[in-house]
C-alpha angles and dihedrals in degrees: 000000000000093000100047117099117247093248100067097052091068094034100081086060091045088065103037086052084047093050094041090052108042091046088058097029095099087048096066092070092059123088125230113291134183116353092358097093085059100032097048116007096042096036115119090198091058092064123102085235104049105093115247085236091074085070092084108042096046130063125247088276088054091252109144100252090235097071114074116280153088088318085211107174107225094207093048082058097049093042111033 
């Protein structure tokens, strides 16, 4: 990589953030819609004081996964 010149180390993820943006661009202009008001803006996970540990034992609408429900993993939607 010696001989390459230093733009083209940082190009490749020039393009990929230019791609990324101008594909979801037109959505930021958008509101919540379906399942978001429960998944993000009621969502007690989702809060600075709620501890990360939390992650693991709540589903992906913050409901504990003991109670009745989807028993959605949040981690397995975000990683998988």
């Amino acid at each position: 990589m010696a001989n390459r010149p230093p733009f083209a180390l940082w190009l490749p993820s020039v393009i990929v953030c230019v791609v990324a943006t101008a594909t979801y661009w037109n959505a930021l202009q958008c509101g919540f819609v379906f399942d978001d008001i429960s998944a993000i803006k009621d969502n007690k996970d989702l809060r600075p004081h709620t501890p990360v540990a939390n992650l693991f034992y709540n589903d992906f609408w913050g409901t504990l996964m003991t109670k009745v429900g989807s028993k959605v993993f949040i981690l397995h939607c975000i990683y998988f």
